[in-house]
LUMKE-237229 format. One record per residue (C-alpha): residue number from 1; x, z, y. Coordinates in nm, 3 decimals. Layout:
<atoms>
ATOM     n        px        pz        py
ATOM   NUM         X         Z         Y
...
</atoms>
This chain:
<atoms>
ATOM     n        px        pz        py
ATOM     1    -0.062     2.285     3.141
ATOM     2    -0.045     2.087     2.803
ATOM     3     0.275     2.206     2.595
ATOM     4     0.371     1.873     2.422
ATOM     5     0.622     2.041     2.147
ATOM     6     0.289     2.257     2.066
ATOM     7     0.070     1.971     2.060
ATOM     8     0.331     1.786     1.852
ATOM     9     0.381     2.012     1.590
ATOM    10    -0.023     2.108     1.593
ATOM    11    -0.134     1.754     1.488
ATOM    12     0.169     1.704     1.265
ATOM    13     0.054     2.008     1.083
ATOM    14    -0.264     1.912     1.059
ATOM    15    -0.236     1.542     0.976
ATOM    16     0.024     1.739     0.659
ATOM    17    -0.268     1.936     0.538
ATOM    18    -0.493     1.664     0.563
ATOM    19    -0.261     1.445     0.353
ATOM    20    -0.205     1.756     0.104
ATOM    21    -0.550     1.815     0.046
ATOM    22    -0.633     1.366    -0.028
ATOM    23    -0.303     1.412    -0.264
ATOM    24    -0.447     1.712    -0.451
ATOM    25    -0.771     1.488    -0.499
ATOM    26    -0.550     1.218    -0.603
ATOM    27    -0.330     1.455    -0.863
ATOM    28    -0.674     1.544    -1.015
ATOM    29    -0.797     1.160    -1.092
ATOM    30    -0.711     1.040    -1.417
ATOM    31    -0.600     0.730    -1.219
ATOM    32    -0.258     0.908    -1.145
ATOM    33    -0.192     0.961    -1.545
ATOM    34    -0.274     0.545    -1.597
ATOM    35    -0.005     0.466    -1.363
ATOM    36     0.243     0.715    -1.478
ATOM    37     0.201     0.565    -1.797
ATOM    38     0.242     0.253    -1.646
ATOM    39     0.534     0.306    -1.475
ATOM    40     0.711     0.499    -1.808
ATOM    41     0.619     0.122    -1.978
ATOM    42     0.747    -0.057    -1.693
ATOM    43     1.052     0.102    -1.674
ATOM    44     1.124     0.059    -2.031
ATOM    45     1.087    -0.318    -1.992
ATOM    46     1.296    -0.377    -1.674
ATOM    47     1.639    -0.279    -1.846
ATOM    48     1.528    -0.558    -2.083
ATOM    49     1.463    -0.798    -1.832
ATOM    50     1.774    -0.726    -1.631
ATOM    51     1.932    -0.853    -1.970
ATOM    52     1.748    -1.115    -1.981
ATOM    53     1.860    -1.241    -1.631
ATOM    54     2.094    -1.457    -1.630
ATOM    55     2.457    -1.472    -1.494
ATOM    56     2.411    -1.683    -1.129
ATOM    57     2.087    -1.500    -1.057
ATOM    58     2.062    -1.486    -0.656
ATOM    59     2.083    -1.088    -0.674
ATOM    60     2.221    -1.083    -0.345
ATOM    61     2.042    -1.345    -0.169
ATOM    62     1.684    -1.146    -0.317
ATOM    63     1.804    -0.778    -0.209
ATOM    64     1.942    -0.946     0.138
ATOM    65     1.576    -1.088     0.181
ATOM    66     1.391    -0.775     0.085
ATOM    67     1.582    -0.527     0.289
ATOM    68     1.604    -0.752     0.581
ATOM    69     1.178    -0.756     0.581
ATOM    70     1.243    -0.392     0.505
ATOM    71     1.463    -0.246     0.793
ATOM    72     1.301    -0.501     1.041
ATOM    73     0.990    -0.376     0.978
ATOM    74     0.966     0.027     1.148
ATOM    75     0.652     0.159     1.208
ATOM    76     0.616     0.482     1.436
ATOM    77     0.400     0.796     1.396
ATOM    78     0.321     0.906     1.696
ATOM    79    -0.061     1.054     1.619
ATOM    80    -0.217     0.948     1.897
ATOM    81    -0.583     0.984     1.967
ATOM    82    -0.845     0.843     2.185
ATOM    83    -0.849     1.104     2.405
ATOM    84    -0.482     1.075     2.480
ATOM    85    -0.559     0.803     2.718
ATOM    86    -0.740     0.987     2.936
ATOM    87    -0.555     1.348     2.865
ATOM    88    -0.172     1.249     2.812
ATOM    89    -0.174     0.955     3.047
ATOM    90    -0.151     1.178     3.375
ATOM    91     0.152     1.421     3.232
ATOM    92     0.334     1.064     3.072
ATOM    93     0.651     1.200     3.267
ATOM    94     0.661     1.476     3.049
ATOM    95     0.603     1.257     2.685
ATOM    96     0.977     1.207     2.639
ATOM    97     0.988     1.515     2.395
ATOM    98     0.645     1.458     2.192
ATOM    99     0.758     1.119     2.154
ATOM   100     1.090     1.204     2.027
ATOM   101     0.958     1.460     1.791
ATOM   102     0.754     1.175     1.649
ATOM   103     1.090     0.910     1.615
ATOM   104     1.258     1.206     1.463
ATOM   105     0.976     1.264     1.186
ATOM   106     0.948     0.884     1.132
ATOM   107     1.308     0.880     1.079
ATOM   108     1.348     1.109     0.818
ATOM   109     1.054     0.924     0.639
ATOM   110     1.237     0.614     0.682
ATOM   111     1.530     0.719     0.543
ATOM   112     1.351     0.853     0.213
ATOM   113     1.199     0.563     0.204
ATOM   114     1.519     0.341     0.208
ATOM   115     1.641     0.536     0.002
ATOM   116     1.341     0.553    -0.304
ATOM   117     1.318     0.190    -0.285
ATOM   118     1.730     0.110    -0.276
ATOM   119     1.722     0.391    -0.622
ATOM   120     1.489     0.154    -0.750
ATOM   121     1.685    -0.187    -0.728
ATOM   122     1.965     0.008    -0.824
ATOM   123     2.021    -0.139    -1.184
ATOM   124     1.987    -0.464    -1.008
ATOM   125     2.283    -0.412    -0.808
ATOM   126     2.523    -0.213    -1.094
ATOM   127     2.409    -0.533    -1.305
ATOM   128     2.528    -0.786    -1.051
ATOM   129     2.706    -0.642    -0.813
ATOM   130     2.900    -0.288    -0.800
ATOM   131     2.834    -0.014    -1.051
ATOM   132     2.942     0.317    -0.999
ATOM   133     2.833     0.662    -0.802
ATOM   134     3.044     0.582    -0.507
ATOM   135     2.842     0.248    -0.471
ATOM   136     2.561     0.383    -0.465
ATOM   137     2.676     0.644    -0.179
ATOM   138     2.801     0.397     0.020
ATOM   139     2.534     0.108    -0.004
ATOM   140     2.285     0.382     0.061
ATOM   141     2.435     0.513     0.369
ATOM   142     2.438     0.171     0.578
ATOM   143     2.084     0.083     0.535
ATOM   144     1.996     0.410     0.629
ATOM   145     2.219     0.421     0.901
ATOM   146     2.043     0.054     0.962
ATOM   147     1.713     0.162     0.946
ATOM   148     1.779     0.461     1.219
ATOM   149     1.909     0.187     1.416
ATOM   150     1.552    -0.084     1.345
ATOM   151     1.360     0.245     1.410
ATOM   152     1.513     0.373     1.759
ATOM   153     1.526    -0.042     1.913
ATOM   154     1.185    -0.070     1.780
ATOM   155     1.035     0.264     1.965
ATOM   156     1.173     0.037     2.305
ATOM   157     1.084    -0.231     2.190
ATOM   158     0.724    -0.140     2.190
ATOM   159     0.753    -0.085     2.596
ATOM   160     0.705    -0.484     2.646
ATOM   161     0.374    -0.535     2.739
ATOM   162     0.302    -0.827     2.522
ATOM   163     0.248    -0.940     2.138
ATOM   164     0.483    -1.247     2.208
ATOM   165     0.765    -1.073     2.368
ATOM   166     0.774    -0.803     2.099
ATOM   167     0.787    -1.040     1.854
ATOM   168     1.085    -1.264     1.981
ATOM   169     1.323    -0.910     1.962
ATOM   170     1.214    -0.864     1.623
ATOM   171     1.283    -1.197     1.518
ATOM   172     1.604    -1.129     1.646
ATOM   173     1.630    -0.781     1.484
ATOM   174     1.579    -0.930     1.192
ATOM   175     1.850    -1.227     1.200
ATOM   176     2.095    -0.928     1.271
ATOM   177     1.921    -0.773     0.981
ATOM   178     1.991    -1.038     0.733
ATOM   179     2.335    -1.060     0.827
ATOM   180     2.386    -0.735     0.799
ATOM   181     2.242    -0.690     0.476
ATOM   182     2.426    -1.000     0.347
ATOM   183     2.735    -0.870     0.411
ATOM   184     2.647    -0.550     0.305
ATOM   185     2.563    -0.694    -0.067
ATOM   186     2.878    -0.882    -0.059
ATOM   187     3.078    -0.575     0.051
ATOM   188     3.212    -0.698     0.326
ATOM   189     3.286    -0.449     0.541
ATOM   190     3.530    -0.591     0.816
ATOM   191     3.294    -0.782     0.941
ATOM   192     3.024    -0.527     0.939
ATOM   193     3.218    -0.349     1.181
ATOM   194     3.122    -0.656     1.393
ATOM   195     2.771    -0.635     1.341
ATOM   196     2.770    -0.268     1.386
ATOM   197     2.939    -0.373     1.744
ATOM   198     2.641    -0.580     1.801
ATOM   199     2.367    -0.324     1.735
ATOM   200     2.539    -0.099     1.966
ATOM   201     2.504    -0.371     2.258
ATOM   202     2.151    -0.417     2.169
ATOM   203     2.097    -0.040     2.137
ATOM   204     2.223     0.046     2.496
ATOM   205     2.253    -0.240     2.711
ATOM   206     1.933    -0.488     2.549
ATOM   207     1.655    -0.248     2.475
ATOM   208     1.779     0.018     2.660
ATOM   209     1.741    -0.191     2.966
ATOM   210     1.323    -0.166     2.880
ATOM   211     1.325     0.158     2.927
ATOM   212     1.414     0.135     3.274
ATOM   213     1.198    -0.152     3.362
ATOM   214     0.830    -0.060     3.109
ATOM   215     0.664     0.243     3.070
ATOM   216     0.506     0.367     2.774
ATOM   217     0.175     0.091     2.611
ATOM   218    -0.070     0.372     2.526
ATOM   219    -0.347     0.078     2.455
ATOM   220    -0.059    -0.049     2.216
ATOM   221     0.072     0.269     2.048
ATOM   222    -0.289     0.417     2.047
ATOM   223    -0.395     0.080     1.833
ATOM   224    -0.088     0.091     1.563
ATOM   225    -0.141     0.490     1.526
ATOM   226    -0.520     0.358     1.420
ATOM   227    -0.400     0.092     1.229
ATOM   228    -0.104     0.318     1.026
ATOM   229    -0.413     0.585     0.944
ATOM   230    -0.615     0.328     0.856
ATOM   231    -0.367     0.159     0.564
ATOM   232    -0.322     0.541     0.482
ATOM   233    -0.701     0.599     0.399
ATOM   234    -0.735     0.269     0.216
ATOM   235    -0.420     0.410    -0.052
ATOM   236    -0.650     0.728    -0.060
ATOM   237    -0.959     0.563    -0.107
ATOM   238    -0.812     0.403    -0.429
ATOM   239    -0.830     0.725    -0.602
ATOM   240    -1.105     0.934    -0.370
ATOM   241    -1.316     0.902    -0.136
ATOM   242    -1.274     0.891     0.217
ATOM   243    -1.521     0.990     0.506
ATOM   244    -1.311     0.841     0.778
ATOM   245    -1.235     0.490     0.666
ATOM   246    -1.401     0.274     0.846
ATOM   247    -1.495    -0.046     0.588
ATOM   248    -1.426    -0.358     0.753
ATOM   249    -1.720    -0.629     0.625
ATOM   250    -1.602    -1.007     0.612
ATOM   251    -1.796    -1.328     0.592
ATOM   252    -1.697    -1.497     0.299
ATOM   253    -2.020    -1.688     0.223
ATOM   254    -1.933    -1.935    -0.014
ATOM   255    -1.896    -1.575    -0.278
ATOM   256    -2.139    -1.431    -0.132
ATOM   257    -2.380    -1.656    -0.261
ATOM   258    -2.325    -1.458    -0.612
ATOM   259    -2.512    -1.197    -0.507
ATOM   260    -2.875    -1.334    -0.461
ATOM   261    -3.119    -1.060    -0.331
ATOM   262    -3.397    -0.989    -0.550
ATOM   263    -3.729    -0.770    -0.465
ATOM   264    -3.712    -0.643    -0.790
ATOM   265    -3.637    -0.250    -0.778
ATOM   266    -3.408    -0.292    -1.101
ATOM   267    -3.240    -0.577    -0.954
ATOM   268    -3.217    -0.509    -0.582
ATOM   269    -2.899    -0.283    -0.601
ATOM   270    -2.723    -0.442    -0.806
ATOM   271    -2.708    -0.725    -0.517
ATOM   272    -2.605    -0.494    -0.275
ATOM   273    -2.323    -0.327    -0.520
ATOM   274    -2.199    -0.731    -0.514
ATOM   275    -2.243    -0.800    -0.184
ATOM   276    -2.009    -0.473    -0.089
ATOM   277    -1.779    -0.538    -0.348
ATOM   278    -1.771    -0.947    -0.234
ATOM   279    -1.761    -0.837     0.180
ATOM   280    -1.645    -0.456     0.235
ATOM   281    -1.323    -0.307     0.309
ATOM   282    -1.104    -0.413     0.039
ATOM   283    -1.277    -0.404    -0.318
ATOM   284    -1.222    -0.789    -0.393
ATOM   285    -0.828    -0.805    -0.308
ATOM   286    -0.838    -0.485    -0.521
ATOM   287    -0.970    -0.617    -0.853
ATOM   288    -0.766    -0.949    -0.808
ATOM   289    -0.408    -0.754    -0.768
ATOM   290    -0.492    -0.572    -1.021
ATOM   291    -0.542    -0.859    -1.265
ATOM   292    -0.237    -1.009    -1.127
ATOM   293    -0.038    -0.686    -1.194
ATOM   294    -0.193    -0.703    -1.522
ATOM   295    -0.055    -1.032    -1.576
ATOM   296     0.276    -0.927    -1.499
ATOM   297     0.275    -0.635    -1.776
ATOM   298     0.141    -0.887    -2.003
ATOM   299     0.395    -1.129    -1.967
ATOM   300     0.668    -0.860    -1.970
ATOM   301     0.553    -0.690    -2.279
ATOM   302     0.638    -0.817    -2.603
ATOM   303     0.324    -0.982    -2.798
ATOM   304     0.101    -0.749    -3.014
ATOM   305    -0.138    -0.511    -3.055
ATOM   306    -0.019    -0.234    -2.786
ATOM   307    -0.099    -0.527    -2.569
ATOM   308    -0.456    -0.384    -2.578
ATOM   309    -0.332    -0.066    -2.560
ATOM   310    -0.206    -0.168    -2.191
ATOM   311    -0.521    -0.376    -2.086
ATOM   312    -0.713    -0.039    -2.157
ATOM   313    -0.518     0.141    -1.883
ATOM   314    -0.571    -0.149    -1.608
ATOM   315    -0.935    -0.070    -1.705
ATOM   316    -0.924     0.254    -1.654
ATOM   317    -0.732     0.183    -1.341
ATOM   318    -1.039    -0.032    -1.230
ATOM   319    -1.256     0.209    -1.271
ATOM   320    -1.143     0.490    -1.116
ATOM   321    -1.090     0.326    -0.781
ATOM   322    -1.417     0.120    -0.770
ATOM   323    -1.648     0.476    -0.814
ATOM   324    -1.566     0.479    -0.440
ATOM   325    -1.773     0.208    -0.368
ATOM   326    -2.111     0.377    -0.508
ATOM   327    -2.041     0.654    -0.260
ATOM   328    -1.963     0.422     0.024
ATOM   329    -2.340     0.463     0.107
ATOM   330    -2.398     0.794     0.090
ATOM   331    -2.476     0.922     0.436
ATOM   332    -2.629     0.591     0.491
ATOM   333    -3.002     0.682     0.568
ATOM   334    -3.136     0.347     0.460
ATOM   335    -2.940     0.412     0.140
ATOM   336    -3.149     0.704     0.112
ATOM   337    -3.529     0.653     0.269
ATOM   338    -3.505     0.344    -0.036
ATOM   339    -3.806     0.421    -0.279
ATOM   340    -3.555     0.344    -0.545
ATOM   341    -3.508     0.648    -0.810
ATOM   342    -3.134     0.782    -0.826
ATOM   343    -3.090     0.727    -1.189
ATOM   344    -3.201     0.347    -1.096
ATOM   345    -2.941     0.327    -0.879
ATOM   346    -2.681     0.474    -1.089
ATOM   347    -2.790     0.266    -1.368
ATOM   348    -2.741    -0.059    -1.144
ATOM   349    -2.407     0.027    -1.029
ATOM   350    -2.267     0.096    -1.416
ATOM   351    -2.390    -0.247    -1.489
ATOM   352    -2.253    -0.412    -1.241
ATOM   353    -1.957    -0.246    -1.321
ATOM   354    -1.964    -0.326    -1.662
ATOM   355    -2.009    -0.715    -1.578
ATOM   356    -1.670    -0.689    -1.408
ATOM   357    -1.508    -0.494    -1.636
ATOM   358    -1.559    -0.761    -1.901
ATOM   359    -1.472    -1.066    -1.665
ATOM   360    -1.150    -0.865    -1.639
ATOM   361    -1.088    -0.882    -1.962
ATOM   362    -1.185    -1.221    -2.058
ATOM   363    -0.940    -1.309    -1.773
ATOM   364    -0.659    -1.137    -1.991
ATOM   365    -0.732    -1.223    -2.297
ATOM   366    -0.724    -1.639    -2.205
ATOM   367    -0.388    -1.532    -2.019
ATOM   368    -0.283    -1.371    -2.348
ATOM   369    -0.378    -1.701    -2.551
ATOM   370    -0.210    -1.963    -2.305
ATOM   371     0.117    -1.736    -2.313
ATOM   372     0.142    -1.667    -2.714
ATOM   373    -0.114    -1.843    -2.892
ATOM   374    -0.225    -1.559    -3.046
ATOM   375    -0.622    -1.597    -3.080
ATOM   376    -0.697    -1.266    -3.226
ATOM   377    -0.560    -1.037    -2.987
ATOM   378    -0.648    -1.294    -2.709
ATOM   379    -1.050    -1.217    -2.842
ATOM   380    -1.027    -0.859    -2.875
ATOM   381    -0.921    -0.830    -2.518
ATOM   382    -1.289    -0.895    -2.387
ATOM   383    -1.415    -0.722    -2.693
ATOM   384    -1.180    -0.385    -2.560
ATOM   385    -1.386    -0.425    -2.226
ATOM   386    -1.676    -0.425    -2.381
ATOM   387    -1.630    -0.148    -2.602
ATOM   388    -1.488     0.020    -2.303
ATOM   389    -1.772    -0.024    -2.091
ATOM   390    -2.001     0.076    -2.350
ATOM   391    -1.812     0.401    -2.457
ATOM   392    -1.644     0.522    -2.202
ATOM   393    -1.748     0.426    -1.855
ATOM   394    -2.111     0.595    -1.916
ATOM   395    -1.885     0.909    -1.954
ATOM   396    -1.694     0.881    -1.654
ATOM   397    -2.017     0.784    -1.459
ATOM   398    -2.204     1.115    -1.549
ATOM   399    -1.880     1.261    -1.424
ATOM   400    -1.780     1.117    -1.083
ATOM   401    -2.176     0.988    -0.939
ATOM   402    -2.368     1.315    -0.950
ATOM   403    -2.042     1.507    -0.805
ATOM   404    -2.055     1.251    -0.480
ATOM   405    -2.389     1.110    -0.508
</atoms>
């Protein structure tokens, strides 16, 4: 007879040590320094753009918007497998407890949540709304309190059988949401006694009445558990690499055209190092947010020469988290049986890199131009990717290839 409190806390345990071991990985990649330095930089410049905000800036209407998205939006845990289908389905009247060990552990990392990103829109709201400790208590307890609320209507909300029908509750959820959250920001709580009134109905007498009438969607819950690990490997895979994520390869032929396949041995893998980077998983939305991000500090940053300074950490940044790539083909026997020497194929991958690395920065440095006018740092941007490809990425190749290759 399966114990479902033993099976419970034997795949959260495991899924913690799996987690534990990527973040260890993670704490040991120089990409983790880059972004605490970019987050010690960033934080220095948002007090100065608070002040630079000015008086009837929408603060309320903004933090109403992003916590509605945010407490409508509840995913679940539940650490399903494949197998479940076939071994949980027939004891299903005997789930109740795994499952609530699962809304229970999604709770508590909802509420941290809530709570890391509310901390971090704090200045907004002691700027233009409320300052003061008591504020903070206060504001912090009703959207956690809100977000136990999303996250219990949303577990029965997932027991309608269809996309559509899920979707026009959480439409609704998130009107009440907004409203909530509006009133919230404008501190006014007599009415949110109302509202609290409402989620109460809709607790117990709305989606309460689903779990009378629906059991529970394994083909549903099974496919968001796969999706939820999925999103987790991808963060991973930024810093390490990841046996279990499972690249997903897009069309996209009007870019794919830029990598033309050539017989030549020193120019054959460079095309496929393209056509990965153009059509796998998510390499391309990588490099653009990052230039985008880069953009922001950019524009943020007062003009001058630590601007390179910054542009040198976003390629670093780059780097780091496109090394995965090269050992995307590892156990890939065609990969292998190619009569293609290994220091070929290393070589092809650093100068693809390299070509990317300096579009990068040519990207930033017109960026830098058309926002100061300031032509000499503007040139040495593509001149720092240059010098960075030359110096330092054949440094950090020798490192990272022949320890995954």
């Amino acid at each position: 007879m399966i114990d479902v409190k033993k099976l419970w806390t034997k795949r959260r345990n495991a899924h913690l040590t799996q987690m534990l071991k990527y973040f260890s990985l993670m704490a040991n990649s120089g990409l983790i320094v880059s972004l605490i330095l970019l987050i010690v930089i960033g934080s220095i410049y948002y007090a100065k753009l608070l002040q630079a905000l000015p008086n009837d800036f929408p603060a309320v209407f903004i933090l109403t918007i992003i916590f509605s998205i945010w407490l409508t939006k509840s995913p679940i845990r539940t650490l399903l497998k494949e197998g479940d289908l076939v071994f949980l389905l027939p004891v299903e009247s005997r789930m109740k407890q795994y499952f609530s060990m699962a809304i229970s552990s999604s709770i508590a990392a909802g509420a941290f949540s809530t709570l890391f990103i509310f901390t971090l829109l704090w200045p907004i709201v002691q700027v233009f709304i409320h300052d003061g400790w008591k504020m903070y208590v206060i504001f912090s307890f009703f959207l956690i309190a809100a977000k136990i609320f999303n996250l219990f209507v949303s577990w029965e909300e997932r027991r309608l059988p269809y996309k559509s029908h899920q979707m026009n509750y959480r439409i609704m959820r998130f009107i009440v949401n907004f409203v909530y959250a509006y009133l919230l920001f404008n501190e006014a709580y007599l009415f949110l006694i109302a509202i609290f009134a409402i989620m109460y109905v809709l607790k117990n007498f709305v989606f309460g009445f689903f779990k009378k009438q629906h059991g529970y969607q394994w083909e549903m819950l099974l496919a968001e558990e796969q999706a939820l690990k999925i999103k987790g490997y991808r963060l991973v895979n930024y810093f390490t690499d990841v046996p279990a994520l499972k690249q997903t390869v897009h069309r996209r032929p009007l870019l794919n055209r830029l990598a033309v396949f050539s017989f030549k041995k020193n120019n054959a893998f460079s095309a496929l190092y393209m056509k990965t980077f153009i059509r796998s998983g998510d390499y391309l939305g990588l490099y653009v947010r990052l230039i985008l991000l880069g953009f922001l500090f950019i524009y943020l940053i007062p003009p001058g020469w630590w601007q390179l300074a910054v542009v040198f950490l976003f390629f670093q940044m780059f780097s780091l988290q496109l090394f995965t790539l090269y050992t995307q083909y590892r156990w890939n026997v065609s990969f292998m049986i190619y009569p293609i020497n290994d220091t070929v194929k290393a070589k092809a991958f650093e100068n693809w890199l390299k070509g990317l690395l300096i579009i990068q920065g040519l990207v930033y440095g017109v960026f830098y131009w058309i926002l100061t006018g300031d032509w000499i740092v503007a040139i040495l941007m593509p001149v720092a990717a240059l010098v960075y490809s030359l110096v330092r990425l054949p440094a950090m190749s020798k490192k990272h290839i022949p320890m995954t290759s």
